[in-house]
C-alpha positions as CSV (number, residue, x, y, z in Angstrom):
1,X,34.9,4.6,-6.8
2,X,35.4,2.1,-9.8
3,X,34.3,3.8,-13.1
4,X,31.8,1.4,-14.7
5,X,30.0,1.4,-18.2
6,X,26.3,2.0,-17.9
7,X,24.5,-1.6,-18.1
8,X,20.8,-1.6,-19.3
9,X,18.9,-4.7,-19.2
10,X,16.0,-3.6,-22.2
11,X,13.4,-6.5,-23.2
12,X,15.8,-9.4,-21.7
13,X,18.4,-7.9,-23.9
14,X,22.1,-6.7,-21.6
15,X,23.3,-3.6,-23.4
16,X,26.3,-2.0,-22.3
17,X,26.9,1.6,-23.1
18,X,30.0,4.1,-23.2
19,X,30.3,7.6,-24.7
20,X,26.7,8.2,-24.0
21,X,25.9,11.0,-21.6
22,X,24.5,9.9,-18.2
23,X,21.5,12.8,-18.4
24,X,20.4,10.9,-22.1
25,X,16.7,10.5,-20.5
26,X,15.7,6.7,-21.1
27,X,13.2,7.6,-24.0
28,X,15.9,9.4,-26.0
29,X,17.9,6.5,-25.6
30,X,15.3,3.8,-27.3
31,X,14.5,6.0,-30.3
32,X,18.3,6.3,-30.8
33,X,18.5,2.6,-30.5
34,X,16.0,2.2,-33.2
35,X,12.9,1.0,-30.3
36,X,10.5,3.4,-31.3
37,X,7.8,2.0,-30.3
38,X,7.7,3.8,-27.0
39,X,6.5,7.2,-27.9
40,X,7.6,10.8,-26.9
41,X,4.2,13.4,-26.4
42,X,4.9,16.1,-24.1
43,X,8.1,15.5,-22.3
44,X,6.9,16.3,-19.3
45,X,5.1,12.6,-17.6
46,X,1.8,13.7,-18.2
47,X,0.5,12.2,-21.7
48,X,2.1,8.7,-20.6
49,X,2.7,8.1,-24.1
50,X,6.6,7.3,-23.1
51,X,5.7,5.0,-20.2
52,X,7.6,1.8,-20.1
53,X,7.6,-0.9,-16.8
54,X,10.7,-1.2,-15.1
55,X,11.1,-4.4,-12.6
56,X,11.8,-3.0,-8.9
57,X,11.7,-4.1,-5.5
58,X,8.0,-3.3,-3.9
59,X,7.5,-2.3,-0.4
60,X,6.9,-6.0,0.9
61,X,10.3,-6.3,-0.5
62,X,9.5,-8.7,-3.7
63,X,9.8,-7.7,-7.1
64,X,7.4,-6.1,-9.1
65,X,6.6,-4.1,-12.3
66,X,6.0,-0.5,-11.8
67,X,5.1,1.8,-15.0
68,X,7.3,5.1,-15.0
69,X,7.9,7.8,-17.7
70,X,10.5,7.3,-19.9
71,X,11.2,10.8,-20.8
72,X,11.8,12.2,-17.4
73,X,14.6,9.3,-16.0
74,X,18.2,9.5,-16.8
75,X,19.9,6.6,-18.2
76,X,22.3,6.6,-15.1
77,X,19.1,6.0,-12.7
78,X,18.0,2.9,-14.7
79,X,21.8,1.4,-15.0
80,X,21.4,-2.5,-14.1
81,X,18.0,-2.3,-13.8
82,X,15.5,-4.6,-16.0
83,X,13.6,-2.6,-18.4
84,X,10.1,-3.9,-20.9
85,X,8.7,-1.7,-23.7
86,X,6.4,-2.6,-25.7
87,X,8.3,-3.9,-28.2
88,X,9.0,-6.8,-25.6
89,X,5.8,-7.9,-24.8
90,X,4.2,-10.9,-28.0
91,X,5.8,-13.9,-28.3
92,X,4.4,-16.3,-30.8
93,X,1.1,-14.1,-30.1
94,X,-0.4,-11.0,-28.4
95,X,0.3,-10.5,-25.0
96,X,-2.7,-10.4,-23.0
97,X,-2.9,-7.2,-22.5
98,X,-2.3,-6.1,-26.5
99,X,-5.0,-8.8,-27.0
100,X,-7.4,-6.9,-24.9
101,X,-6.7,-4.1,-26.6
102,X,-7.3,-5.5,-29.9
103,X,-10.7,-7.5,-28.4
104,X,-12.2,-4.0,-27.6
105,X,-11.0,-1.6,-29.9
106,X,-9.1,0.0,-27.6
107,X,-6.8,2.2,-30.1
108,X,-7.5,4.9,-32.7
109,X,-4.9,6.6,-33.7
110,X,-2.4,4.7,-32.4
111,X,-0.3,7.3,-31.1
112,X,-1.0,6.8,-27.4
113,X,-1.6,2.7,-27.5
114,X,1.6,1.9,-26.5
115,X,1.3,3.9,-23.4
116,X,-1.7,2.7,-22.3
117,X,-0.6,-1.3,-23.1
118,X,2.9,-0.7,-20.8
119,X,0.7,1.1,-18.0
120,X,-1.9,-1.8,-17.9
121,X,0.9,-4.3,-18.5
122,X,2.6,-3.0,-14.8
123,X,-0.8,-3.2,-13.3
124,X,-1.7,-6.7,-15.1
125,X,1.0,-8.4,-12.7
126,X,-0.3,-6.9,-9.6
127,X,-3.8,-7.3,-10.2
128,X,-4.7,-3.6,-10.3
129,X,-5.6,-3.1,-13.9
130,X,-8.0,-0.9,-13.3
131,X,-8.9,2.5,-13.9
132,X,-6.2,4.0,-11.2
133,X,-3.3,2.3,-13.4
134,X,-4.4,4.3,-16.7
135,X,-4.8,7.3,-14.9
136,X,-1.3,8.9,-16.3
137,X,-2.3,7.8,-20.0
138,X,-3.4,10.5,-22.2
139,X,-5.7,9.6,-25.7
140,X,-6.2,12.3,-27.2
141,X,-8.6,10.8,-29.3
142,X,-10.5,10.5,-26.3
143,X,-10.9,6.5,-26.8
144,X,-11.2,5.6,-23.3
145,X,-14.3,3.8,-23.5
146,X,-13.1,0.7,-25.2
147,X,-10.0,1.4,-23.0
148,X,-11.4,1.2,-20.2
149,X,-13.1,-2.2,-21.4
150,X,-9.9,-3.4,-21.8
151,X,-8.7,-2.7,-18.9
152,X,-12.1,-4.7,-17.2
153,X,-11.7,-7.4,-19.2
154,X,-8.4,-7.9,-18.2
155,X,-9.5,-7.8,-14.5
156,X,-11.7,-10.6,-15.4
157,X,-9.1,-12.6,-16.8
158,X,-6.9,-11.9,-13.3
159,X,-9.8,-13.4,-11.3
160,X,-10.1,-16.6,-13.0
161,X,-6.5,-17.1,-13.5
162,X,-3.1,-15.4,-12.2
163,X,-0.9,-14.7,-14.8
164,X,1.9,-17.4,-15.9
165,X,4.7,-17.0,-17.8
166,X,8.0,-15.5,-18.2
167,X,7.3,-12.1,-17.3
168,X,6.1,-13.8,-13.5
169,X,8.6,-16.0,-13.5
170,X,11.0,-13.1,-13.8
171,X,9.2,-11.3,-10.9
172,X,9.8,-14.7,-8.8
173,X,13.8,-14.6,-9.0
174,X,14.9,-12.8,-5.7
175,X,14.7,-8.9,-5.6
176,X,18.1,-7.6,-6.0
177,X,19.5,-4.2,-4.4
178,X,21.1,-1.4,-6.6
179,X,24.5,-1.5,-7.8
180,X,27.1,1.0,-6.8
181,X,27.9,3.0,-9.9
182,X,30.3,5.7,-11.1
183,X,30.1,6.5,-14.8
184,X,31.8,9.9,-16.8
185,X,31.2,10.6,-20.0
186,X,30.5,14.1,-22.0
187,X,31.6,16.0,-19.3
188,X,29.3,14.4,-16.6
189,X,29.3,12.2,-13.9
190,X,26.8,10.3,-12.5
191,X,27.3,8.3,-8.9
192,X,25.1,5.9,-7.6
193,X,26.5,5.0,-4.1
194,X,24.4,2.5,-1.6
195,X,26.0,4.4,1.9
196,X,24.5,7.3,2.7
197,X,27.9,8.3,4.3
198,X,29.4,7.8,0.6
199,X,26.7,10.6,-0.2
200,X,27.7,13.4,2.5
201,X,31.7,11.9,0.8
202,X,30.3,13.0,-2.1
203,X,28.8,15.9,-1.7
204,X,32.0,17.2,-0.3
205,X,34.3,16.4,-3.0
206,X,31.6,18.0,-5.2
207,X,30.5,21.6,-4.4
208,X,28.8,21.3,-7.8
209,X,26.7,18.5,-7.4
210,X,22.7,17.8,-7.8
211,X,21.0,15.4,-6.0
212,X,18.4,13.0,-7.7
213,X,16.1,10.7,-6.6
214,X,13.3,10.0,-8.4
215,X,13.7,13.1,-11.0
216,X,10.4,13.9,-11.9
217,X,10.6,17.5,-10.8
218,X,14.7,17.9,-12.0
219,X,14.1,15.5,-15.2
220,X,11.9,18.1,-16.6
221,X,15.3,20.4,-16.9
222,X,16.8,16.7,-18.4
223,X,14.3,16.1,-20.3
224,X,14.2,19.8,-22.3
225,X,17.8,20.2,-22.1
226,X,17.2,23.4,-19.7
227,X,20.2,23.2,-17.4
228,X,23.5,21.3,-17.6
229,X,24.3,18.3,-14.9
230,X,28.2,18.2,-14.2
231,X,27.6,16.0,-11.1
232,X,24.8,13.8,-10.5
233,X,24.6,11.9,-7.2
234,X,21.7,10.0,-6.8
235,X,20.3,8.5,-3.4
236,X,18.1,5.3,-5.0
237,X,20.5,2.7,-3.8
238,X,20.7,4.1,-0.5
239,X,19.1,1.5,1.8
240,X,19.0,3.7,4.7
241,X,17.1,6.0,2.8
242,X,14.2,3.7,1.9
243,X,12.2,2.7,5.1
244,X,9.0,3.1,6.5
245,X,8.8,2.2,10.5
246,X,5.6,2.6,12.5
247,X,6.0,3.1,16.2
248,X,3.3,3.9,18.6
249,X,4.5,7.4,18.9
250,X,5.3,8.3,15.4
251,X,6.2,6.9,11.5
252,X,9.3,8.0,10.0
253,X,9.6,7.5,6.3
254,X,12.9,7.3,4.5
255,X,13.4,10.6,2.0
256,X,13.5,8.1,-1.1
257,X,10.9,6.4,-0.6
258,X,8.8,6.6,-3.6
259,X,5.0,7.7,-3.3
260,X,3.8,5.1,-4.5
261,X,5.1,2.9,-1.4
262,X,3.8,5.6,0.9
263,X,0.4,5.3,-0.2
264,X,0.1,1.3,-0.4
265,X,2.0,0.9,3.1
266,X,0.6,3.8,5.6
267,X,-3.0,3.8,4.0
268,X,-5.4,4.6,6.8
269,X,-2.9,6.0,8.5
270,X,-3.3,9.6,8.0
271,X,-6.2,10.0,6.3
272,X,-4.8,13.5,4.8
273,X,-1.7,12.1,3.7
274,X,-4.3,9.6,1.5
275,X,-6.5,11.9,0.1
276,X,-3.4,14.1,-1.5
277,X,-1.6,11.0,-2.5
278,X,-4.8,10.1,-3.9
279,X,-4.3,13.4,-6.3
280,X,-0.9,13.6,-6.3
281,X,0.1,13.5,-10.6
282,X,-0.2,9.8,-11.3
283,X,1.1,6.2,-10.8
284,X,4.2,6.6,-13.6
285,X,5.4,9.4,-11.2
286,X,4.0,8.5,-7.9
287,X,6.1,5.1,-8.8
288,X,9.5,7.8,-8.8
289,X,8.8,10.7,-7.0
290,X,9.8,10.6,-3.2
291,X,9.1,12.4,-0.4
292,X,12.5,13.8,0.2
293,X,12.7,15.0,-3.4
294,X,8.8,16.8,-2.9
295,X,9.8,18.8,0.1
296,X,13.6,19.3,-0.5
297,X,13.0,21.5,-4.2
298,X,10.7,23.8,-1.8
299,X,8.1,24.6,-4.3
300,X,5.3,26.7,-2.7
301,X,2.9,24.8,-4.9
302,X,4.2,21.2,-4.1
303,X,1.1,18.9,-2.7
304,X,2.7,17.3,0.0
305,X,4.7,19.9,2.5
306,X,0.9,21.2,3.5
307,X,-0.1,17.9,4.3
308,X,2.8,17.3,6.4
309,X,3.3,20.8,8.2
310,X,-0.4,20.2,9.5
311,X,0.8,17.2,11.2
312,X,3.5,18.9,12.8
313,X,6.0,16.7,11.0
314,X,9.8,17.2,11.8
315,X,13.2,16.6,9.4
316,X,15.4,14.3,10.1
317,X,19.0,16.3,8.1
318,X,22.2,14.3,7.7
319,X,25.6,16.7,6.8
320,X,29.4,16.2,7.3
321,X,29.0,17.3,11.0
322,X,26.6,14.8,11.9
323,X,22.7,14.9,11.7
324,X,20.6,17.4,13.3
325,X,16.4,17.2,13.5
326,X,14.2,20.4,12.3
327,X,10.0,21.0,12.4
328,X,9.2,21.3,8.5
329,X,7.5,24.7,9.2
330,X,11.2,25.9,10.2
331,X,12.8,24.2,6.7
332,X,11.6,26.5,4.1
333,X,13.4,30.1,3.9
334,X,11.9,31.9,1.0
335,X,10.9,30.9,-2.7
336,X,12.6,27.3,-3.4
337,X,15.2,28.4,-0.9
338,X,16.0,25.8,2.7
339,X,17.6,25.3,6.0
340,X,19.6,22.9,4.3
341,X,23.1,24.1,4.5
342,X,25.9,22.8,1.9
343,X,26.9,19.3,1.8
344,X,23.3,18.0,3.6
345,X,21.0,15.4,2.5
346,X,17.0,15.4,4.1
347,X,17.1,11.6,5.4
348,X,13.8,11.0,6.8
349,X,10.4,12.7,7.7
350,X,8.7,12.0,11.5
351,X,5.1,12.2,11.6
352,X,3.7,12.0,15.2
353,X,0.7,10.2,16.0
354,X,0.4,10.7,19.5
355,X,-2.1,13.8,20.3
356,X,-1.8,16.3,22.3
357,X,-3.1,15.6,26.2
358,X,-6.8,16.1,26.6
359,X,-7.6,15.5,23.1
360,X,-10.3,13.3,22.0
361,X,-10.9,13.3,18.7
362,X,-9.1,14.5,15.5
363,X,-10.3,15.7,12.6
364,X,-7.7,16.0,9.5
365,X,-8.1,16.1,6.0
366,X,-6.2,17.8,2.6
367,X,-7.9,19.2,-0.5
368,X,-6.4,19.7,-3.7
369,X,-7.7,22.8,-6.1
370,X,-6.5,22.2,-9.7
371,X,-7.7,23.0,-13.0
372,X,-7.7,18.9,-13.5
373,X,-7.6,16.5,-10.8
374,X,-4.6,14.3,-10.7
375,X,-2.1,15.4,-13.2
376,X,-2.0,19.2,-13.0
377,X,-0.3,22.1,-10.4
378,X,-2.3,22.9,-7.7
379,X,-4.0,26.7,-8.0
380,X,-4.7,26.3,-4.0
381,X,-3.9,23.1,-2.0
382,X,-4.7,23.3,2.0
383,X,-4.9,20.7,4.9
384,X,-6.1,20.7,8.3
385,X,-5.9,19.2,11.7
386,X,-7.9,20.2,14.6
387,X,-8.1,18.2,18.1
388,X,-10.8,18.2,20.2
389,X,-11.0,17.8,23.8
390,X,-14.6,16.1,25.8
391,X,-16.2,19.3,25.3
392,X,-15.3,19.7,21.8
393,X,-13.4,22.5,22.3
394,X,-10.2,23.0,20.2
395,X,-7.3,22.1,22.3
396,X,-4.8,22.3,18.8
397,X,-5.0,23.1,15.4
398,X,-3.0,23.7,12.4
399,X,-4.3,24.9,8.9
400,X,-1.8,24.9,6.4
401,X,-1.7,25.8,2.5
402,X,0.6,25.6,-0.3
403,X,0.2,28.3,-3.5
404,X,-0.6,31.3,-1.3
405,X,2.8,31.9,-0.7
406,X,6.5,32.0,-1.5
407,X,6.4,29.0,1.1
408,X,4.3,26.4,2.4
409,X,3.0,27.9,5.0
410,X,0.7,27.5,7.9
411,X,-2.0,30.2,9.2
412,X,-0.7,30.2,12.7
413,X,-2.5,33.4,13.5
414,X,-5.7,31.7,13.1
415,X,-4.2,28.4,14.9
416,X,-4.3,30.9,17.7
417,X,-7.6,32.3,17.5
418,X,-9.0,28.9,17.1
419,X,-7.5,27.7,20.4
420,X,-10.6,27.2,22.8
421,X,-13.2,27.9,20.7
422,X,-16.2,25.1,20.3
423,X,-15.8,23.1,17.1
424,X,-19.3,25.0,15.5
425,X,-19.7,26.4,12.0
426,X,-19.9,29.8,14.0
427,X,-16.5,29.2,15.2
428,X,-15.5,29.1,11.2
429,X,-17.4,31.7,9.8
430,X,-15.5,33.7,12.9
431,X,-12.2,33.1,11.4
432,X,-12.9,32.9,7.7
433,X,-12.2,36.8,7.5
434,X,-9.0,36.2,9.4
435,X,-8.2,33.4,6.5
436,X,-8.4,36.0,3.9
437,X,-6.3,37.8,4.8
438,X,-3.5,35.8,6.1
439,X,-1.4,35.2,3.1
440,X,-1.2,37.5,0.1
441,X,-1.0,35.4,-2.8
442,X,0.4,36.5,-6.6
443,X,-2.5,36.6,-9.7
444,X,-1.0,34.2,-12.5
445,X,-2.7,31.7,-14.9
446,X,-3.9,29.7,-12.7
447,X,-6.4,31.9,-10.6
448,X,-6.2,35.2,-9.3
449,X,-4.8,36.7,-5.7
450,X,-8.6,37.1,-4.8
451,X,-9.9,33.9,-6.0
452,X,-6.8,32.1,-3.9
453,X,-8.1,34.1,-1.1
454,X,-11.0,33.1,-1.2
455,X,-10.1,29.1,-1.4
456,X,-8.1,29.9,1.7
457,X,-10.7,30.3,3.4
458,X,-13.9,28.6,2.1
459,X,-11.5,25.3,1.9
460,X,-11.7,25.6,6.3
461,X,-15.2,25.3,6.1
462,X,-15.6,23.2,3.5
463,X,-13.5,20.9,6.4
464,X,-15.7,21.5,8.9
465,X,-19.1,20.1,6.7
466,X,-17.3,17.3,5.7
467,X,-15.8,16.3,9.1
468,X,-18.1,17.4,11.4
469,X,-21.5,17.2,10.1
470,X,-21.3,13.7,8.0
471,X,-20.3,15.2,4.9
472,X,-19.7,12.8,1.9
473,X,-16.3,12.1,1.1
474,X,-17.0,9.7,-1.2
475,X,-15.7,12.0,-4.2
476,X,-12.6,12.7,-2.6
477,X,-11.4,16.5,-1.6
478,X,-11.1,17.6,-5.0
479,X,-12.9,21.0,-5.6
């Protein structure tokens, strides 16, 4: 592969870059390059205060602006793309979104602003500048009333006129696939190959490499300097790895597909796949996290493998000696350990929607327990699926749970018991003792090995009322 210098394409500006580490996250990069005006808070993509909107290709395939973190990317995972901060925005005057700002006194301190203006500035092109596209932006002055003004009067503005100028006619030129890209420097490399059989090359040349996609779980370790990177491959410009295709029998969806595409293309799909999307961190890192990347780093407390698992999803595993299909609930091996054997790449995820024979109605759902609601760990997170047949009997269910256990895990025991039954609150409160005491969950910070226990199984019933007897779900599953 041809060795290239790292290209970055920062406020219309081409900068070309050599004898700068490929793991320099993009924030370290602008303060070094004198554009402070993007700030650094906690490092971690949950203040916001680093967020900057990078120009991608959407889901429908045109290009768009999608906020992201700047702390938690590597400069090698931006190279050729087109990059804004907020020192790009004013012309001859205020952007419209700084000008709402200003309008409504929407800064204090100041510290945060430029945050807030980049994340509305993404959303301002799309028409979403609404509360959902703040949602990652942290004041700590706690300013969000005049904020949030901003932000609505800015949604006024859309609806009377679209946006023109040279930030859309920017998003008008055609949408342009990723580069191939090999770059060394400081003892790393970083390879950005667009075959996913380049990958599994790779991979083999490398016994020491990391994969990245989206990085927001492994740019934490970038971002604090925690671990060292010899090898980066990362699977962005990897078409085959991007898709989303809907058949009558199932949807498979492409391991780096970010989160964000998930939950604009299959909404109303599965309605538990929404609801933990819905609470899954916020839209900086639902606009780089994938799916591959949240299943393949095997946390027991990530949001999504629950979801999944109870919807008897399957793994679609690519290696050297071809590619091989798995159930999830047969992928994870112990604490952040897979099936995954050396040299293999997760390519896609299969979700079924056909139901088992007899059934006649489905219930699923997913519920997040957190200490906040979007951008914080989950103390207890648990979703469900149960099918019914004419008589409302339970033909199939799965209950599964994330935090309870060195794996995601389902309750399968209680799967069992639950075969036959009638779908009645006695039915529950007949298997809520069995719940208890199917996993035995650790005490940490978060909540206690009884007080998990006891989520396990109030969370089951807490399904039932809102499913079965009209519950509101207006407020989302948040508890």
């Amino acid at each position: 592969m041809v060795e290239y210098n790292l290209t970055l394409s920062i406020n219309g500006q081409t900068v070309d870059l050599a004898a700068v580490s490929p793991t320099t996250t993009l924030l370290q990069y602008l303060h070094q390059s004198g554009r402070t005006g993007t700030k650094e808070g906690c490092g971690d993509g949950d203040c916001g205060a680093c967020t900057v909107a990078v120009q991608c290709t959407g889901a429908d395939g045109q290009s768009c602006y999608r906020a992201m973190n700047s702390c938690l990317i590597p400069l090698g995972s931006v190279a050729n793309c087109k990059i804004t901060t907020v020192e790009g925005l004013a012309d001859a005057q205020l952007h419209p979104v700084q000008a709402a700002m200003v309008q409504t006194g929407g800064s204090q301190c100041g510290y945060c602003t430029p945050g807030f203006v980049m994340s509305l500035f993404a959303a301002y092109y799309s028409s979403n500048a609404d509360d959902i596209a703040i949602e990652g932006n942290l004041c700590r002055c706690t300013g969000y009333v005049p904020i949030r003004k901003a932000a609505a009067l800015l949604m006024r503005e859309i609806a009377e006129t679209k946006p023109r100028d040279r930030f859309t006619e920017s998003l008008a030129a055609p949408a342009a696939d990723l580069e191939p890209l090999y770059y060394a420097s400081h003892g790393e490399q970083f390879y950005r190959p667009t075959q996913l059989s380049e990958v599994l090359e790779l991979l083999q040349q490398h016994s020491d490499a990391t994969l990245i996609a989206g990085g927001t779980d492994l740019g934490l370790d970038i971002s604090h300097q925690r671990r060292q990177f010899p090898v980066l491959i990362s699977v962005e410009g990897v078409a085959s790895l991007k898709h989303i295709r809907q058949t009558e029998a199932a949807v498979e969806i492409g391991a780096a597909v970010p989160l964000s595409c998930i939950q604009s293309e299959l909404r109303g799909v599965f309605p538990s796949l929404d609801e933990m999307l819905f609470w899954f961190a916020a839209c900086q890192v639902r606009n780089r996290a994938t799916l591959g990347g949240n299943i393949g780093t095997a946390s027991p407390i990530g949001d999504l493998p629950p979801v999944l698992l109870s919807l008897d999803a399957e793994l679609n595993i690519a290696g050297s000696q071809g590619n091989r299909t798995i159930p999830l609930a047969d992928f994870f091996k112990g604490y952040r350990q897979t099936d995954l054997n050396p040299g293999e790449v997760i390519v896609s995820v299969k979700i079924p929607v056909s139901k088992p024979p007899g059934t006649t109605q489905r219930f699923s759902q997913s519920y997040k327990v957190g200490k906040r609601g979007t951008d914080d760990i989950s103390i207890v997170a648990a979703a469900f699926t149960v099918d019914l047949d004419a008589t409302d009997r339970i033909v199939r269910a799965r209950l599964a749970y994330g935090g309870v256990a060195a794996v995601p895990a389902r309750a399968i025991a209680v799967e069992s018991a639950l075969l036959g039954q009638p779908w009645t609150i006695a039915t529950v409160h007949q298997v809520k003792p069995l719940l208890r005491d199917a996993f035995d969950p650790l005490t940490d910070l978060r909540g206690s090995a009884a007080y998990r226990k006891t989520l396990v199984a109030n969370l089951f019933e807490k399904f039932f009322v809102e499913t079965s007897e009209g519950g509101d779900r207006n407020g989302h599953g948040h508890s």
